[in-house]
C-alpha positions in Angstrom: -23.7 39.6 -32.7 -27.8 38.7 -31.8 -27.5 38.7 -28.1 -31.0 37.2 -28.0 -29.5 33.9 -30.2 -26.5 33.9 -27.8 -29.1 34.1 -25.1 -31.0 31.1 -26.2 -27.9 28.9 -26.8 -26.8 29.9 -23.1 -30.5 28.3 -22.3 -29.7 25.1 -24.5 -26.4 24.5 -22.9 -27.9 24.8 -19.8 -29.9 22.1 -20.1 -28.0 19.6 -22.0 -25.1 20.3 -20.1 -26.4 21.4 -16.8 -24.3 24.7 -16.8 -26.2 26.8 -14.4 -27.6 29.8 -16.8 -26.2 32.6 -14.6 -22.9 31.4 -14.4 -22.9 31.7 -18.3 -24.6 34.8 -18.0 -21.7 36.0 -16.2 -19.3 34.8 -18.5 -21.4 36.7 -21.7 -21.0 40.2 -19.5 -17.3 39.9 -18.9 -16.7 39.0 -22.3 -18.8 41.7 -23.5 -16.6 44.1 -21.2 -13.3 42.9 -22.6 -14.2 43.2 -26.3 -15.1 47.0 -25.0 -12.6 47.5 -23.2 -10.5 47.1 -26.0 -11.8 50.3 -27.6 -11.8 52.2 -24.7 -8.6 54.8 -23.4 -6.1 52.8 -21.1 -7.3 54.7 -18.2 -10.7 53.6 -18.1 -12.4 50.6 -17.7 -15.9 49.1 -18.7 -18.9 47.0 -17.2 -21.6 45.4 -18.9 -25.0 44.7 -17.4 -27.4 41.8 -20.2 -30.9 41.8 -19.6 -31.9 38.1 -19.8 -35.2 38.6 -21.0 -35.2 41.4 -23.6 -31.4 41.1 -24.6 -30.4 44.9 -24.0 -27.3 45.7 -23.0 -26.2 48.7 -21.0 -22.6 49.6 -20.9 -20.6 51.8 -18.2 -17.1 53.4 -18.0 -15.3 54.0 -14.9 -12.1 55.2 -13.9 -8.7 53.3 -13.2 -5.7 53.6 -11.6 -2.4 53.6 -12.9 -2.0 49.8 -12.1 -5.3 49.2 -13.7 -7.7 48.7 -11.0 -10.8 50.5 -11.0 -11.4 53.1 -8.6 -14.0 52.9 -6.2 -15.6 55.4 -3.8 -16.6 55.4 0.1 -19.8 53.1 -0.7 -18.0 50.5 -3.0 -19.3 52.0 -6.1 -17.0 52.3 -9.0 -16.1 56.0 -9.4 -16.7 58.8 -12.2 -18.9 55.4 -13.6 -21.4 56.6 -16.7 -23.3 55.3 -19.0 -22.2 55.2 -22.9 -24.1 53.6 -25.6 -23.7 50.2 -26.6 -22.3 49.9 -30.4 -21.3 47.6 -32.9 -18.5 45.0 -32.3 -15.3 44.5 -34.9 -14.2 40.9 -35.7 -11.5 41.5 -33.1 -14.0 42.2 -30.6 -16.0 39.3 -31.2 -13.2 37.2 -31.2 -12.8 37.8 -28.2 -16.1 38.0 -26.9 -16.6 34.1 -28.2 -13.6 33.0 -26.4 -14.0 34.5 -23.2 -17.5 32.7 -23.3 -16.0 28.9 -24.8 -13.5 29.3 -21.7 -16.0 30.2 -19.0 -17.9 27.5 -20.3 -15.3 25.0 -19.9 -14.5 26.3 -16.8 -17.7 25.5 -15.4 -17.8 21.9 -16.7 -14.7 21.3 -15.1 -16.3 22.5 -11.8 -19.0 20.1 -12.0 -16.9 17.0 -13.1 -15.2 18.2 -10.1 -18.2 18.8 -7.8 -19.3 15.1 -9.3 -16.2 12.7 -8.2 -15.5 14.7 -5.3 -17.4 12.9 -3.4 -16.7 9.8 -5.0 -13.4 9.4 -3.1 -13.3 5.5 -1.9 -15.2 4.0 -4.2 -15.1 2.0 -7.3 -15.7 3.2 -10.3 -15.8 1.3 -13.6 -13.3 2.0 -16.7 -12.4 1.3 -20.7 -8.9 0.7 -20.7 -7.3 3.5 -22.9 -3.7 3.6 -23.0 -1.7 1.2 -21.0 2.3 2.1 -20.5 4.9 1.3 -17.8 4.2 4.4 -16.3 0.4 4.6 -16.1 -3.3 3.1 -17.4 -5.6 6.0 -18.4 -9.2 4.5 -18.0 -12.2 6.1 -19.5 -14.5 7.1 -16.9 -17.4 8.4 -19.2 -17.6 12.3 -18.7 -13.5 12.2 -17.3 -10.4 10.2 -18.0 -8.9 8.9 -14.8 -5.1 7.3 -14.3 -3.5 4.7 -12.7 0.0 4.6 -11.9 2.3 2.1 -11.7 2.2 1.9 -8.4 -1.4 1.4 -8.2 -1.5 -1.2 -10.5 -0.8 -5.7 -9.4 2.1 -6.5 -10.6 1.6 -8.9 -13.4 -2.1 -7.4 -14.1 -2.0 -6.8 -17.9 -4.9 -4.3 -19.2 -5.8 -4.8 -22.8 -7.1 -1.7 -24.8 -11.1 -1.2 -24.4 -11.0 -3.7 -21.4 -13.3 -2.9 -18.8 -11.3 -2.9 -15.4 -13.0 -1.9 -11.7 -10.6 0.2 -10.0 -10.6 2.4 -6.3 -10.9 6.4 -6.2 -8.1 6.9 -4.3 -8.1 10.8 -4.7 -9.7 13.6 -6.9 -7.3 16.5 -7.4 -9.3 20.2 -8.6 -7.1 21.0 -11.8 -8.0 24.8 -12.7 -5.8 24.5 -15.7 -6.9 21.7 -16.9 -10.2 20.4 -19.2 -10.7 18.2 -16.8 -10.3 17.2 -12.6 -7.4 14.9 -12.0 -8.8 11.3 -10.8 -6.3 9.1 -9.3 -7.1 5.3 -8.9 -5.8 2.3 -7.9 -6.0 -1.7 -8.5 -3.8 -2.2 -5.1 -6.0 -0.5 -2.5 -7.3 -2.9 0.5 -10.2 -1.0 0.2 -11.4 -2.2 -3.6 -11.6 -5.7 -1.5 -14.3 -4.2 0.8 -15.8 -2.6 -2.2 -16.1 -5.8 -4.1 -18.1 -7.9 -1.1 -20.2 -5.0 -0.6 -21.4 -5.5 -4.4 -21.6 -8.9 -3.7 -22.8 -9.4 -0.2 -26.0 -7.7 1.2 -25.2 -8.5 4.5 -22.3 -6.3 4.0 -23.8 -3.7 1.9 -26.6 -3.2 5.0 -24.4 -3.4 7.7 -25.1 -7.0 9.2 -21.5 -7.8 8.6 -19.2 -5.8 9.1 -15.1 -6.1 7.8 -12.9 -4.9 10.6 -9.4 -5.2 9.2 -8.0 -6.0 5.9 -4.5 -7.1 5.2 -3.8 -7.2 1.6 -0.9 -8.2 -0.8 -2.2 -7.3 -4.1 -1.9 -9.9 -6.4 -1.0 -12.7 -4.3 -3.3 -12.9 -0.8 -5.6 -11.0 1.1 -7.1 -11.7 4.6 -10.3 -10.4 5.6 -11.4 -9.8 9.6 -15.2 -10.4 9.7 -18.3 -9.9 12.5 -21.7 -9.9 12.6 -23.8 -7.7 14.5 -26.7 -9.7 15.1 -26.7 -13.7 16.5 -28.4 -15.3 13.6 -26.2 -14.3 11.3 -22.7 -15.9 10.5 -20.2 -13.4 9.5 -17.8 -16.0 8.0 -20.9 -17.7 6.0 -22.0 -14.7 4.6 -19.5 -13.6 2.7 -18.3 -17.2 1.5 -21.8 -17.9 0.2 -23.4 -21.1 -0.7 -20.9 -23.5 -2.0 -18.4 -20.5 -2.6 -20.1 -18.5 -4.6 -19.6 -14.7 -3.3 -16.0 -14.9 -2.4 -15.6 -17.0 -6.0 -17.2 -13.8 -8.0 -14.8 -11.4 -5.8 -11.4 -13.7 -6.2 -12.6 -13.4 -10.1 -12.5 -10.0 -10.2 -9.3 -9.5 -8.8 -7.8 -12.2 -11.5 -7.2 -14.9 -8.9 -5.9 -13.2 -5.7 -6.9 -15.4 -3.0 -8.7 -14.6 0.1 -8.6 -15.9 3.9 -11.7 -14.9 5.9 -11.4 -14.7 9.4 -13.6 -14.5 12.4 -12.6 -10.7 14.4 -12.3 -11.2 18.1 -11.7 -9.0 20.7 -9.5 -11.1 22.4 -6.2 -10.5 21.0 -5.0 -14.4 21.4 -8.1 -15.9 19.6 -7.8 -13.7 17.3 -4.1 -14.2 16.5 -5.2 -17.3 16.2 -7.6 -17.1 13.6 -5.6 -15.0 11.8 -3.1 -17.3 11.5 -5.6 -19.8 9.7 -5.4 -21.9 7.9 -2.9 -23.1 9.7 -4.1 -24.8 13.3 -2.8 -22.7 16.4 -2.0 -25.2 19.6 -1.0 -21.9 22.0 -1.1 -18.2 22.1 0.9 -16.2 24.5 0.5 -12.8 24.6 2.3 -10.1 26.1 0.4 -6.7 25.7 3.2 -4.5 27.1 5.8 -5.8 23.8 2.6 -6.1 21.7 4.2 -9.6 20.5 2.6 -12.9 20.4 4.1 -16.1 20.9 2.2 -18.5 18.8 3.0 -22.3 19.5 2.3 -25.1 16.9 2.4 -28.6 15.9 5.6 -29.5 13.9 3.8 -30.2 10.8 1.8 -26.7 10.7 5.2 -24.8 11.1 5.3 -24.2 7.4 2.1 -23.4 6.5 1.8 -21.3 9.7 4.3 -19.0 8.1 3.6 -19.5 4.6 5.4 -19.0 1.5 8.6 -16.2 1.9 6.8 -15.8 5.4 3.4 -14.4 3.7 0.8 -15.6 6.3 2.8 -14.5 9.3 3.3 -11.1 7.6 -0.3 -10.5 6.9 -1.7 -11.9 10.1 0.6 -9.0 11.2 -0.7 -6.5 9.8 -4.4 -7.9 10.2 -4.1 -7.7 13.8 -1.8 -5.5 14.9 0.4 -7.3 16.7 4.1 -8.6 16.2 3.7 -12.6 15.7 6.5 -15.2 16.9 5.9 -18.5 15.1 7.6 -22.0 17.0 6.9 -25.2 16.3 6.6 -27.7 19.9 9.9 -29.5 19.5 11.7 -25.8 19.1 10.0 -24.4 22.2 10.7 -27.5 23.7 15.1 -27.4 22.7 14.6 -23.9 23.8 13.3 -24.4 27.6 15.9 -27.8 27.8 18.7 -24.7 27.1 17.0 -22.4 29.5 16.7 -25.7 32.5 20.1 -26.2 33.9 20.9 -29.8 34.4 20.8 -32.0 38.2 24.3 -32.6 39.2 23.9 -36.3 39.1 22.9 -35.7 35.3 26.7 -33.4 34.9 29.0 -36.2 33.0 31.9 -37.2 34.3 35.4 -36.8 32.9 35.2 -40.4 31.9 31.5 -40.2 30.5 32.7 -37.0 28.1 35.9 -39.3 27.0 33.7 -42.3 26.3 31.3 -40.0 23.7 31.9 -41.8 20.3 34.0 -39.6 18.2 31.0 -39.3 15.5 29.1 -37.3 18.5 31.9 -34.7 18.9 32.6 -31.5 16.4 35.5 -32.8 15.0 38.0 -30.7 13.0 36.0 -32.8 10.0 32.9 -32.0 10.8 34.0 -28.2 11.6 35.5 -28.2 8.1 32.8 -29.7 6.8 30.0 -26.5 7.7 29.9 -24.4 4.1 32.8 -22.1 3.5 30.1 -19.7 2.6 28.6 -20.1 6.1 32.0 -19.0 7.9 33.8 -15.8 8.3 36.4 -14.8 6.6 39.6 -13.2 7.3 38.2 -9.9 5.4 34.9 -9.9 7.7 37.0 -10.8 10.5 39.1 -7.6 9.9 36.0 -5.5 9.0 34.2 -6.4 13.2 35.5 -3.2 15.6 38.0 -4.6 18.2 35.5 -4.2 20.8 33.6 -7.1 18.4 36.4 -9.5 17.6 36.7 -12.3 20.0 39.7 -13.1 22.0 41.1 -15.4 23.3 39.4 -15.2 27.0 35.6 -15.0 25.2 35.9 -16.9 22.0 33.0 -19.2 21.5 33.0 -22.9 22.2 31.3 -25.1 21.1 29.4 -27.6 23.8 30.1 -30.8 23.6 27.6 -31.9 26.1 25.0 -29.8 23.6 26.3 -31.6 20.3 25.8 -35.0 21.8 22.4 -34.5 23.1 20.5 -32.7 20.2 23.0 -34.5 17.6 22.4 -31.8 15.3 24.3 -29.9 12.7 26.0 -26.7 13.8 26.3 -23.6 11.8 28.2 -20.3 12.6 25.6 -16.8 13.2 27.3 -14.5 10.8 26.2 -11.8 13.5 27.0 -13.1 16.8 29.6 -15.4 15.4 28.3 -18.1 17.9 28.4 -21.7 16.7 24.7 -23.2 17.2 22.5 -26.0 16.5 21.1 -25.2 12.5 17.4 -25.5 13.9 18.2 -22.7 16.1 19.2 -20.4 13.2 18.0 -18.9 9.9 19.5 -19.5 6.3 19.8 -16.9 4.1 20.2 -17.7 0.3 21.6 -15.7 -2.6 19.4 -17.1 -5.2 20.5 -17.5 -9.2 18.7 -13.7 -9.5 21.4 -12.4 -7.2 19.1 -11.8 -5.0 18.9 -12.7 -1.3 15.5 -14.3 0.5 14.9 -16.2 3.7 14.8 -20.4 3.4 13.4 -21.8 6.8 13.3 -24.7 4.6 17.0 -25.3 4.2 16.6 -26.1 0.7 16.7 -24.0 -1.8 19.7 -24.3 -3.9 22.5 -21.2 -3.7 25.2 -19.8 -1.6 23.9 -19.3 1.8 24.7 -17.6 5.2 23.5 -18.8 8.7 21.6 -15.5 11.1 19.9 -16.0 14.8 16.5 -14.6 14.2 17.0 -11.8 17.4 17.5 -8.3 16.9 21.1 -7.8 18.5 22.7 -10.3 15.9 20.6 -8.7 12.7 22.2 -5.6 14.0 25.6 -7.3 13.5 25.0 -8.9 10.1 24.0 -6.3 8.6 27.4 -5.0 7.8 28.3 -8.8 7.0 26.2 -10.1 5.1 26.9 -8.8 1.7 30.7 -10.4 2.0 29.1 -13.7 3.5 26.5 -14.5 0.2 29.3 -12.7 -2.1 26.6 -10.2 -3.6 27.0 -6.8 -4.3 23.6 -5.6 -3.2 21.5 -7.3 -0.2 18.2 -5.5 0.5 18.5 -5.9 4.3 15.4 -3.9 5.5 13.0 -6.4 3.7 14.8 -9.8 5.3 15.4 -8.1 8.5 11.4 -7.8 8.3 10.5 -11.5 7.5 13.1 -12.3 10.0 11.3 -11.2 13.2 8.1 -11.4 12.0 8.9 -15.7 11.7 
């Protein structure tokens, strides 16, 4: 072995590679003190000292224990240590000489891949699709591979082989065994959105805007909190752009996803407010000890206020922090008539309630005529605790004073079991999936169950559910969600 050629191609890996020369110079003496050490009696043990320059090598011996340690005295030193002269390697001791160097030398690649993406931890990096599976995407970073799970990827995002795909650092793992650092990354991450518009946007790459909240369902819709920190600049305008053309590059990037930029305030009701866009807000009401918001608007904005499966309610949520009530005006307004109690010359007579046309009354007919899948059965009946079951001193009635002035359909709470008007409740539906989601609407097609949207009667239901929509499974926790949030 020509320690001086070894020496030189330490000095040429050090620069192409940027492998600090002492660290390999390290390596080169510990393998040099193995391949010795393996022609040496078990009870002593060797160290090699290479002179960069020149190339000599000077070899020692010291003594070892019986577990193998080496023995050192009161100052540190290693003890009975003397000099012997170097001599010529075997093949077995340059075999092992090479190797210790190849794996110190991969060793400290890894540490600088490492040392490299460390600090790369919430940004975006820029990747050749590799191998795409139902478990993970491996994406070719360059100098490293890094993966993305499943969970990390948006659902129905395909990635096609040598596709070039943005994604988030979510984490950089140190992975001692490996050839490489483990990079995780993700497609899913609110903060690849902020990412994107600070590629895009100046404003926000400098700090004129800044994003205060995201609130992000991959795949399907984003909302954005914006505000600027000086007055000539408008937050909202920036990042749109002229005629769209910012927020257009971003949406195309993330394959469609569609974005709602909103104006931060730090008043929690005009904020709310905003959040809620694009839907118009007539009231807030706040009440900061429940952190809930009542938000009041016109009948015709009720829909899009909560949005598809409740998906603008549930992100103005999260966007702001607080727990948002949606009503519409004529459902605040039922609501306050219920609360008012009535002036006694308004209370009917006994002759008034005998002169209300039969159509106005909840006939047997009409009783008959609510969904079987709506009502209770004798099973569910059975299932409710007796302390549950209503008898005959607090079984509920049903008003007829309340039919005949709303002249509305009335469904039974599967939770409460109280008979009420059907705008005052919600239907659940078990869809052709098997499946069971929320319809405000009323219209979706499927066997369907009646709930009050209040906590006390989704406690109830819960147990009941399943038997009223005939399904096997019913994921409770998410429709319990949607529930209050609407």
């Amino acid at each position: 072995m020509d320690i001086k050629e070894v020496l030189e191609a330490m000095q040429q890996v050090e620069r192409e590679k940027g492998i600090p020369f002492n660290s390999l110079l390290e390596g080169l003496q510990q393998a040099l003190a193995a391949a010795y050490k393996r022609t040496m009696p078990e009870d002593k043990g060797a160290r090699v000292e290479v002179d960069p320059v020149s190339g000599d090598i000077h070899v020692f011996q010291h003594d070892l224990d019986e577990e193998g340690n080496p023995l050192l005295d009161a100052t540190g030193a290693f003890e009975n240590e003397e000099a012997i002269g170097p001599r010529p390697f075997g093949r077995i001791e340059a075999q092992t000489a090479k190797q210790v160097i190849l794996q110190k030398i991969r060793e400290a690649e890894r540490d600088l891949t490492y040392d490299e993406y460390a600090g790369r931890e919430g940004d975006i990096v820029t990747g050749i699709v590799q191998q795409s599976d139902s478990r993970y995407t491996l994406l070719d970073l360059g100098k490293v591979e890094a993966l993305m799970p499943q969970a990390e990827q948006v659902p129905g995002e395909h990635y096609e082989h040598n596709a070039r795909v943005k994604a988030y650092v979510v984490e950089v793992r140190h992975n001692p065994r490996g050839p490489s650092p483990s990079i995780i990354v993700s497609r899913t991450h609110p903060g690849l959105v902020k990412r994107l518009f600070e590629l895009e946007v100046p404003e926000v790459a400098d700090g004129t805007v800044e994003i205060k909240a995201i609130a992000r369902e991959a795949g399907h819709r984003t909302k954005i909190a914006v505000r600027s920190s000086e007055p000539g600049v408008e937050a909202k305008g920036a990042m749109i752009g002229a005629k769209g053309s910012r927020v257009r590059m971003v949406v195309q990037e993330l394959r469609g996803e569609k974005i709602d930029i909103v104006d931060w305030s730090d008043e929690p009701a005009k904020f709310v407010a905003e959040a809620l866009s694009p839907a118009k807000v007539k009231e807030v009401r706040i009440d900061p000890r429940e952190k809930t918001a009542l938000v009041i608007v016109p009948d015709y904005q009720l829909s899009l206020a909560i949005g598809k499966e409740g998906q603008n309610a549930r992100l103005a949520a999260r966007l702001t922090g607080w727990r948002v009530d949606i009503k519409s005006e004529s459902q605040l307004a039922q609501e306050q008539a219920r609360r008012t109690p009535a002036a006694p010359e308004e209370q009917p007579t006994a002759a008034e309630e005998a002169a209300v046309p039969s159509e106005e009354q909840p006939t047997a007919a009409e009783e008959a005529a609510v969904p079987s899948e709506e009502q209770p059965t004798a099973a569910e009946e059975a299932a409710v605790p007796s302390e549950e079951q209503p008898g005959p001193r607090h079984r509920p009635e049903v008003s007829r004073m309340v039919a005949r002035r709303t002249r509305e359909p009335l469904r039974t709470c599967v939770g409460c079991r109280r008979v009420r008007a059907k705008s005052e409740l919600v239907r659940i539906v078990r869809g052709a999936d098997g499946r069971a989601r929320v319809d405000r609407e009323g219209v979706a097609s499927g066997r369907g169950a009646y709930v009050c949207p209040e906590q006390p009667c989704l406690d109830r239901a819960r147990g009941r559910l399943a038997g009223a929509l005939r399904a096997s499974n019913v994921d409770f926790t998410e429709l319990e969600d949607e529930l209050l949030v609407g």
